[in-house]
C-alpha positions as CSV (number, residue, x, y, z in Angstrom):
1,X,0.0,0.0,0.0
2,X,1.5,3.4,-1.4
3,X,0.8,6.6,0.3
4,X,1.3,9.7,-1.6
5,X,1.5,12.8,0.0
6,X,0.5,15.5,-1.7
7,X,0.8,19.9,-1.1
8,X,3.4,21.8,1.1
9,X,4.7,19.9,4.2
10,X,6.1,23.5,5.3
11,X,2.8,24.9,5.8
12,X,2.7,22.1,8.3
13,X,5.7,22.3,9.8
14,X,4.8,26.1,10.4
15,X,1.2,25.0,12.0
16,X,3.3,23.3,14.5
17,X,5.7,25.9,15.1
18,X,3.2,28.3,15.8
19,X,2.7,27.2,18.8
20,X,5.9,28.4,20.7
21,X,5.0,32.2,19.7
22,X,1.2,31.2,21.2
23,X,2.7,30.1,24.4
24,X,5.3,32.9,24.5
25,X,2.8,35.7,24.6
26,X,0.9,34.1,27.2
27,X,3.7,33.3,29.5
28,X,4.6,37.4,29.2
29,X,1.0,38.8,29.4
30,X,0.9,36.4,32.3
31,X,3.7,37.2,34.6
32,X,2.7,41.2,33.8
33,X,-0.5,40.3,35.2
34,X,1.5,38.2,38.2
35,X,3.5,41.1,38.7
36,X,1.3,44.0,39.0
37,X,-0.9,42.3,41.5
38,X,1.9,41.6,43.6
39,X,3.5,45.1,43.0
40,X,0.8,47.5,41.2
41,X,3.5,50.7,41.2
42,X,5.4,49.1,38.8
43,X,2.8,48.4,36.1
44,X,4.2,50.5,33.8
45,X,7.9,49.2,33.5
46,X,6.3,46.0,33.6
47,X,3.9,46.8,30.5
48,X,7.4,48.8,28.9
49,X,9.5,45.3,29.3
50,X,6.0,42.9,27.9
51,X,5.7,45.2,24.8
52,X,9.3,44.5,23.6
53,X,9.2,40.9,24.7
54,X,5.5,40.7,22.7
55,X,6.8,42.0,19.7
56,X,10.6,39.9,20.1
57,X,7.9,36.6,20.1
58,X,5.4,38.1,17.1
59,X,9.0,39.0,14.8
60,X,9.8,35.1,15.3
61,X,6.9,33.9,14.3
62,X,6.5,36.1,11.4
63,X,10.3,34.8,10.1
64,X,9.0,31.4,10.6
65,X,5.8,32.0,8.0
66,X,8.5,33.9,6.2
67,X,10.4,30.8,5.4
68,X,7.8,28.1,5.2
69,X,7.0,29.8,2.1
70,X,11.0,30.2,1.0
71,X,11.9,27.1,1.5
């Protein structure tokens, strides 16, 4: 019995890997939230320090859809 596999196994590979950028956020938005309720005057070098760290994670993600489709 012969299995053919047919379309882009990047695409794929790229459904999988988007699941590291999905956890990343979430672990940063989460210990924002974690560290404002334990320390609420430091919200807004929290928020400073989970913007960068968001958009670090979303860059990443957007190079891997980048090159599922280059290579």
């Amino acid at each position: 019995m012969l299995m053919e596999v047919t379309g882009s196994l990047n695409l794929v590979g790229y459904g999988l890997a988007t699941l590291g950028p999905g956890i990343g956020v979430a672990w940063i938005f989460s210990s924002v939230i974690s560290g404002t309720a334990r320390n609420p005057e430091t919200r807004g070098q929290l928020m400073g320090t989970a913007w960068i760290g968001f958009a670090v994670v979303e860059a990443l993600a957007l190079f891997g859809f980048v090159l599922s489709f280059i290579l």
